[in-house]
C-alpha positions as a printed NumPy array, in Angstrom:
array([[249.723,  52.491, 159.753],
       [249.115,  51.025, 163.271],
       [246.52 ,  53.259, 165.142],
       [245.518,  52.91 , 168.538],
       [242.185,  54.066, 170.426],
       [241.978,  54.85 , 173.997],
       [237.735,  55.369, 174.193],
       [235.018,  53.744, 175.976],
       [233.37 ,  50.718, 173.294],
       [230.248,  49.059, 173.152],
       [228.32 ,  47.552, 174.817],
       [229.137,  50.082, 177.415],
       [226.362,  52.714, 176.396],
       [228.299,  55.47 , 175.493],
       [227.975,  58.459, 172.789],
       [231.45 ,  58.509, 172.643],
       [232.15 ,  54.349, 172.38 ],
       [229.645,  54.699, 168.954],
       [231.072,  57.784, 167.342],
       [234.916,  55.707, 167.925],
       [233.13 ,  52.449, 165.921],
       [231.542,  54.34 , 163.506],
       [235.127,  56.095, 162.829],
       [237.14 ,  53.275, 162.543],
       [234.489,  51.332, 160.672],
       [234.984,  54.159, 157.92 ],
       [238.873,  54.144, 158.578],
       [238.838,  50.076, 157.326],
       [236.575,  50.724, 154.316],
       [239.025,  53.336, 153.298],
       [242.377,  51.648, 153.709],
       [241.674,  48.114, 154.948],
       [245.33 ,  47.632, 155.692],
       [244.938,  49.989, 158.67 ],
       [245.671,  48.076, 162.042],
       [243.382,  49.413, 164.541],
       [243.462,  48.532, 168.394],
       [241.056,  50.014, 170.962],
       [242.429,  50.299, 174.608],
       [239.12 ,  50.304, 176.267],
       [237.026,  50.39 , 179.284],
       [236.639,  47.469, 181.174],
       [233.081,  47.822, 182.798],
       [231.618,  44.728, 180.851],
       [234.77 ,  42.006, 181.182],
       [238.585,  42.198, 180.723],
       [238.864,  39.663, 177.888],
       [240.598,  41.102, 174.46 ],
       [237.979,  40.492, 171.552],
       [237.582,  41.726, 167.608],
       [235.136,  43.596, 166.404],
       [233.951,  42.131, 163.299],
       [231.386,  45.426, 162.699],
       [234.759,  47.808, 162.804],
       [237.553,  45.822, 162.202],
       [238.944,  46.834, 165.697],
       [240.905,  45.049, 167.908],
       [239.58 ,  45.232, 171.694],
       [241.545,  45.254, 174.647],
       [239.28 ,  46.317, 177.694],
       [242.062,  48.005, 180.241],
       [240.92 ,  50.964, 182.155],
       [238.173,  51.912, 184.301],
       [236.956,  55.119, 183.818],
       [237.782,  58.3  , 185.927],
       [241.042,  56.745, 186.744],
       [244.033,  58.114, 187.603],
       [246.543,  55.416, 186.315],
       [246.618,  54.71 , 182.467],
       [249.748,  52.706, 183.073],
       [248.652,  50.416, 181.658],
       [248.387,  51.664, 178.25 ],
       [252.221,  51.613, 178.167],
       [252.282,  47.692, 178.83 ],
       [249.641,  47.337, 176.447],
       [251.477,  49.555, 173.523],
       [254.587,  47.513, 174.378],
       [252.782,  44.458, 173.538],
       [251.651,  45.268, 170.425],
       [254.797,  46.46 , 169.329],
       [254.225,  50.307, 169.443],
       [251.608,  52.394, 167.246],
       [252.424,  55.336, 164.978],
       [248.798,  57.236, 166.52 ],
       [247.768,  57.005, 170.209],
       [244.108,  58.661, 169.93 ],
       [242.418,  59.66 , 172.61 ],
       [238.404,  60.247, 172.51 ],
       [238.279,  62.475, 175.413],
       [235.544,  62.76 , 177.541],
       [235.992,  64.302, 180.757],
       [232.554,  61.647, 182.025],
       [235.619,  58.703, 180.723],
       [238.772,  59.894, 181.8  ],
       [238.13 ,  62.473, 184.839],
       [239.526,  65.701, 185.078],
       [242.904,  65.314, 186.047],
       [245.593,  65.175, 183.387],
       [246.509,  61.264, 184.016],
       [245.678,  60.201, 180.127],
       [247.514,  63.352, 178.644],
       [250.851,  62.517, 180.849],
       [250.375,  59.075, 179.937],
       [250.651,  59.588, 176.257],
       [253.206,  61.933, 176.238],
       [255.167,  59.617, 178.054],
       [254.865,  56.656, 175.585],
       [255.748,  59.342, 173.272],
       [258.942,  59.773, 174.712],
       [259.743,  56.302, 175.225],
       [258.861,  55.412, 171.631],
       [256.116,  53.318, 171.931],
       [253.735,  56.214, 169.496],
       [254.935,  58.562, 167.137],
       [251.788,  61.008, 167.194],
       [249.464,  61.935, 170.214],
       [245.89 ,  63.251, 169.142],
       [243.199,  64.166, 171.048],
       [239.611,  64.889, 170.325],
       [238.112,  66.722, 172.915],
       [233.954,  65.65 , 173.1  ],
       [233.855,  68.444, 175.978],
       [235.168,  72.068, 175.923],
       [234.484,  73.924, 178.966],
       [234.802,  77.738, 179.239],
       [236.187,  79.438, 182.472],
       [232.764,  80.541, 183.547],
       [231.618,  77.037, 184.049],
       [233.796,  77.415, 187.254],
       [235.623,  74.169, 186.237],
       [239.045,  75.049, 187.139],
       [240.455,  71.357, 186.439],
       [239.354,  70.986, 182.967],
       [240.807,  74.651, 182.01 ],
       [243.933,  73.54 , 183.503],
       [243.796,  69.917, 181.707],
       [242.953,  72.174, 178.163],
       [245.622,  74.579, 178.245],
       [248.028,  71.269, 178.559],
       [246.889,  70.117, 175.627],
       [249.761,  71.804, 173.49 ],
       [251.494,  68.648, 174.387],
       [249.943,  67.226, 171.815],
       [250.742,  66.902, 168.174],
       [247.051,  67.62 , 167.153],
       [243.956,  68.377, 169.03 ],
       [240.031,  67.507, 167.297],
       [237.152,  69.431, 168.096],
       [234.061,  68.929, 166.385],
       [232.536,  72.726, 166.466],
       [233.344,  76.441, 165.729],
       [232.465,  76.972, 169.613],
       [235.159,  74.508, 170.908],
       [237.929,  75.506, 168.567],
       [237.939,  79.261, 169.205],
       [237.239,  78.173, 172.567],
       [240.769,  76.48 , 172.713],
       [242.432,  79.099, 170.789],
       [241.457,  81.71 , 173.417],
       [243.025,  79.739, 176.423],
       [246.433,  79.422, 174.567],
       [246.362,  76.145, 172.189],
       [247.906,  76.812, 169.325],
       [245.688,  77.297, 166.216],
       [248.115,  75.102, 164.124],
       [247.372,  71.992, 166.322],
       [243.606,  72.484, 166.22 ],
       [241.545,  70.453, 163.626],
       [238.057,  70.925, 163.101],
       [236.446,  67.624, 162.114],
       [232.692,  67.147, 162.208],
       [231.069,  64.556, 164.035],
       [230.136,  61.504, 161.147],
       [226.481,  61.389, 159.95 ],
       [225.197,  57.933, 158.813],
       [222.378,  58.017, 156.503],
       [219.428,  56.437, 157.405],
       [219.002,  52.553, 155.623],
       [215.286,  52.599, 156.445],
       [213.673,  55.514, 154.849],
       [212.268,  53.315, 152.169],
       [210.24 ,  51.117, 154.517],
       [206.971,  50.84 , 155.082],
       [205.51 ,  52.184, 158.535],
       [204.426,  49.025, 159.361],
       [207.492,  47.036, 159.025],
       [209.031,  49.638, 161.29 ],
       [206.809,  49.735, 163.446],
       [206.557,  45.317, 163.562],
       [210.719,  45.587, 163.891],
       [210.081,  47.685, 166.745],
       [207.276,  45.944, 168.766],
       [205.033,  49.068, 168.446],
       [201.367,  48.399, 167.324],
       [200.555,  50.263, 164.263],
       [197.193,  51.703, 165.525],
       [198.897,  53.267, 168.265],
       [200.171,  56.035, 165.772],
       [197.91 ,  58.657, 164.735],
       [198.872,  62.436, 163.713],
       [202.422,  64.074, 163.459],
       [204.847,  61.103, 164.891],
       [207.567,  63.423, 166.874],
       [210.955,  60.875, 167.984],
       [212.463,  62.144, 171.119],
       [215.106,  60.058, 171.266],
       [218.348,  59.37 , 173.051],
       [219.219,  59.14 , 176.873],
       [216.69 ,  60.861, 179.028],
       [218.479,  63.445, 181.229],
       [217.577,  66.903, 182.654],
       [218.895,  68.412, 180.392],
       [217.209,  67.255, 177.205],
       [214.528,  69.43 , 177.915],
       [211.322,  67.204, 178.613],
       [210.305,  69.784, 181.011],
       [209.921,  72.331, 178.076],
       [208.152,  69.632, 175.981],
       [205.871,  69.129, 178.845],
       [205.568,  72.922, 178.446],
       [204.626,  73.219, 175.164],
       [202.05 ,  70.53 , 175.406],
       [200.246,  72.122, 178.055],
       [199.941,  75.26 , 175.45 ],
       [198.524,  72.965, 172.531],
       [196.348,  70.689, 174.951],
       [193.511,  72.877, 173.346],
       [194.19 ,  73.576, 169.95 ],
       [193.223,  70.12 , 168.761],
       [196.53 ,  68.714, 167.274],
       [196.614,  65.32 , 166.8  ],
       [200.132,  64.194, 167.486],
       [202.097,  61.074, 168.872],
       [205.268,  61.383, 170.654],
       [207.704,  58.296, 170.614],
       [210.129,  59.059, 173.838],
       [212.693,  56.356, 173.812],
       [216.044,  55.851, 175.83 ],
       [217.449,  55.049, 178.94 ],
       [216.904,  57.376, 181.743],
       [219.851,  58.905, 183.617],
       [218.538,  61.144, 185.871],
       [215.416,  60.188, 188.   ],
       [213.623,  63.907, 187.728],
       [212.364,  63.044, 184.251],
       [210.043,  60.661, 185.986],
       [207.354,  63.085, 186.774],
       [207.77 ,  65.116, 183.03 ],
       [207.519,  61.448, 181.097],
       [204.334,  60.943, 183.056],
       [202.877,  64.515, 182.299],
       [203.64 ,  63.868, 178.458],
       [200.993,  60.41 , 178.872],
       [198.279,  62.58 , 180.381],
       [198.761,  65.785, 177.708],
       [198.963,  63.47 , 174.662],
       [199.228,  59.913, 172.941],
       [202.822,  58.372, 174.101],
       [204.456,  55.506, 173.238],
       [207.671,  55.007, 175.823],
       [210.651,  52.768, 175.866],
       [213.136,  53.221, 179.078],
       [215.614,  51.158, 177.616],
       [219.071,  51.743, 176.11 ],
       [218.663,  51.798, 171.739],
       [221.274,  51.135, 169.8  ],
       [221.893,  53.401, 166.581],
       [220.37 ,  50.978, 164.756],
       [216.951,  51.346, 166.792],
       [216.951,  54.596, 166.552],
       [217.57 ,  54.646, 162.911],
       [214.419,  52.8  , 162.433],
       [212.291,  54.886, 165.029],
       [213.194,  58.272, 163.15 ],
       [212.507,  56.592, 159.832],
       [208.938,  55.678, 161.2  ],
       [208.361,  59.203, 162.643],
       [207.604,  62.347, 161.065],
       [209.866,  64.843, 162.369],
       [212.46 ,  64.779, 165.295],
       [212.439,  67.25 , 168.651],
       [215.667,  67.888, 170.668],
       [214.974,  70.637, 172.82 ],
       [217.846,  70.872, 174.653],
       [218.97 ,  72.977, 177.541],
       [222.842,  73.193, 177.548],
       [224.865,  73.896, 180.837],
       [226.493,  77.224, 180.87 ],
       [229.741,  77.628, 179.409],
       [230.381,  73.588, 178.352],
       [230.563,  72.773, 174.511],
       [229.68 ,  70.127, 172.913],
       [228.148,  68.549, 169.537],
       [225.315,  66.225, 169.816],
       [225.508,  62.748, 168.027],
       [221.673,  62.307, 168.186],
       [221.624,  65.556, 166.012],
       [223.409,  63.442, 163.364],
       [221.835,  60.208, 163.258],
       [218.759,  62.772, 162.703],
       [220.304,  64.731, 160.041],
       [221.104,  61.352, 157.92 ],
       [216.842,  60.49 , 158.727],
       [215.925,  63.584, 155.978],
       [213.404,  64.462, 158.367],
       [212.831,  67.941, 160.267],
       [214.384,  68.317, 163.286],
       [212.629,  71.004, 166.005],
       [215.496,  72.048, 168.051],
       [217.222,  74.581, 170.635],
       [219.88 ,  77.654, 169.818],
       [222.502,  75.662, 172.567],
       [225.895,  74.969, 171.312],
       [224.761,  71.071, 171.443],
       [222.779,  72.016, 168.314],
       [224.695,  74.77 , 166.988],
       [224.968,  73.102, 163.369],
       [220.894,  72.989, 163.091],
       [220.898,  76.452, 164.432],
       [223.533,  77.186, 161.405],
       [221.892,  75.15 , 158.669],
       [218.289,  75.746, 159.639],
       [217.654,  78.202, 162.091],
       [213.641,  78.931, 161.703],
       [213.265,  75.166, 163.118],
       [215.047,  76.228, 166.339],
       [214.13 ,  78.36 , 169.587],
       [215.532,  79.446, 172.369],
       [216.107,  77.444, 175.28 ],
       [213.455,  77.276, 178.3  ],
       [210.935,  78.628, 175.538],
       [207.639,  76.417, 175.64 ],
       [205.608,  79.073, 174.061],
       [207.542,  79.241, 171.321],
       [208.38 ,  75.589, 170.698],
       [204.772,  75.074, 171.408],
       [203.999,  77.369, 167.968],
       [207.091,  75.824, 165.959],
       [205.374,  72.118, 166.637],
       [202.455,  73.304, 165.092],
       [203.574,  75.153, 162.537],
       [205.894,  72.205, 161.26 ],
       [202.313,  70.276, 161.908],
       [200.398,  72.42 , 159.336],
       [203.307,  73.087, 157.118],
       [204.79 ,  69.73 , 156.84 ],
       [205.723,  69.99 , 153.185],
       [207.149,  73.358, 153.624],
       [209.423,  72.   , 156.532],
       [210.773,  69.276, 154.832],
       [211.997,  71.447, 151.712],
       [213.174,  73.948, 153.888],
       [215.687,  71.202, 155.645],
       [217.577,  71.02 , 152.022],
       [220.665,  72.823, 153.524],
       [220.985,  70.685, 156.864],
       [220.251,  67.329, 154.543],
       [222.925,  68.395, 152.217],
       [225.581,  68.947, 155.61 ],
       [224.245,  65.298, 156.681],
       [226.007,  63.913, 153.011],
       [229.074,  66.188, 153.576],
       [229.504,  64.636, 156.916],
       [229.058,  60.535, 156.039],
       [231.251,  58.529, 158.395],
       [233.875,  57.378, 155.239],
       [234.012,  61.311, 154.522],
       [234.649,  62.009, 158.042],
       [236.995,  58.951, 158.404],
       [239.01 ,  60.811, 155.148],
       [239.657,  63.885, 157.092],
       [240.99 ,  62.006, 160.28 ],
       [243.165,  60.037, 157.524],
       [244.557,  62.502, 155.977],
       [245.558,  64.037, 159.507],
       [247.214,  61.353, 160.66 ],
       [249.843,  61.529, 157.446],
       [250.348,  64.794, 158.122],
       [251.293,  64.646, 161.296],
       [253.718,  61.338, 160.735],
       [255.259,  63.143, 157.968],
       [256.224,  65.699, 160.074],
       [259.376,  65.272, 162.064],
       [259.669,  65.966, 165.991]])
């Protein structure tokens, strides 16, 4: 089977660029006769290169938001064809406009692929007031098959016309944390942070720092337990995308003990910071009416730790698997009370995140990798 990818890669630092490694990294170890190629972005250099990680071949080709993917039929010509064009679709990659989707369909039709499949990283509903997406979605029945990785997104698609029988719910992949076994302090060495910096309940907030990862509600919250002496260190780490976080990062300095990176981490980084912490805090603020599943939320879920979230669709599976750690949105009060309840009732929170550590297992990459497998020969077994 000769799969091809078009995604963003790394290095670019991109949510979607890791999930597509992890995936095919999980494809390999399944069936290593698998040939996988990766028609990419080309923000860090146009040379073709393999990924030794994956198994991937890497052909950087397309700059993202644009409107001509011709080249992907040059480049599918070159390799002979593919029996799976995949596209990871972001609408941040490939722009709203319906240039990718045409694309594919028309190497379809010449030939050059057998299957089209799309997973969809985005679903927007019409009262975001996004009128291109919704018209790039209902195209979608073009398509031989259509992932989504939530119960939000596929009904979502259902109700503006895509046809249930091309919709496949696949999870996003949880890896399982290597580094639970090691001491604090060689985390802590492998991640340049001095040990006696870290006192009380270590909370990770980790990931890129946007507006709408809630720091302002942190900053909230704090405010509420400035007084009620708990003794807590907060490890904020990623690279900032939006410049408004600037004055919430320095209000979290002056309400307790913070330890900051502004840098991008790679999933191994992070793996290792929310081994050396004690729980994990995502409290998110979703746009209205977008869906989406949050890959942070995963590499979390494989750390066995508790994760304090927000009831957004972002975190809708730690809203299903353990809802008493969530609150609502724009809540500081009472994310303020669930920090210091996990606080007090550490051991209590840890047990009670059986069912969510359980999910994290279901959903390993090579499990996750399996499902995509086994849709791919269904859909080449099925004629035109």
């Amino acid at each position: 089977m000769k799969i091809v990818y078009a995604t963003t890669y790394p290095p670019i630092h991109c949510g979607v660029g890791e999930y597509t490694r992890m995936l095919i990294a999980g494809l390999k170890s399944i069936d290593p006769g698998i040939q996988v190629y990766v028609f990419a972005n080309i923000e860090t250099g146009a040379e073709p290169w393999y990924d030794g990680f994956s198994g991937a071949y890497v052909y950087p080709s397309f700059k993202r938001g644009s409107s001509d993917y011709s080249g992907l039929i040059d480049f599918l010509t070159s390799i002979g064809g593919a029996d799976i064009i995949h596209v990871q679709h972001e609408y941040g990659i490939f722009g709203y406009s319906d240039s990718i989707l045409s694309t594919a369909v028309e190497c379809r039709q010449e030939r050059l692929v057998g299957k089209i499949v799309f997973t969809m990283h985005t679903v927007y509903h019409p009262l975001a007031g996004a009128t291109d997406a919704i018209k790039f979605q209902e195209a979608l029945n073009q398509c031989d098959a259509i992932v989504v990785h939530s119960h939000l997104q596929e009904f979502e698609l259902r109700n503006q016309g895509l046809s249930q029988n091309k919709i496949a719910r696949i999870p996003h992949g949880t890896l399982l944390n290597p580094y639970l076994g090691y001491p604090r302090y060689k985390l802590a060495y492998d991640l340049g942070i001095d040990e006696e910096k870290l006192h009380g309940l270590i909370i990770a907030f980790p990931g890129f720092l946007r507006i709408d990862k809630g720091l302002d509600i942190l900053v909230g919250s704090l405010k509420i337990l400035q007084n009620s002496g708990e003794n807590m260190t907060i490890i904020i780490a990623g690279e900032i995308k939006h410049k408004e976080v600037l004055s919430d990062l320095e209000s979290v300095g002056e309400l307790t003990n913070l330890i900051f990176w502004e840098r991008y981490l790679s999933n191994d980084e992070i793996l290792k910071l929310e081994a050396l912490a004690d729980t994990i805090i995502l409290p998110y603020n979703d746009p209205l009416a977008k869906y989406s599943v949050s890959g942070i939320l995963h590499l979390s879920m494989g750390s066995l730790k508790p994760i304090i979230g927000t009831r957004v669709p972002r975190l809708i599976e730690l809203y299903q698997y353990a809802p008493r750690l969530t609150v609502p949105p724009k809540n500081s009060r009472l994310l303020a009370k669930l920090i210091r309840w996990v606080s007090k009732n550490y051991d209590l929170s840890v047990a009670y995140m059986s069912y969510i550590y359980s999910y994290a297992v279901r959903t390993q990459w090579h499990r996750i990798a399996r499902k995509h497998l086994t849709l791919y020969h269904r859909l080449l077994r099925t004629p035109h």
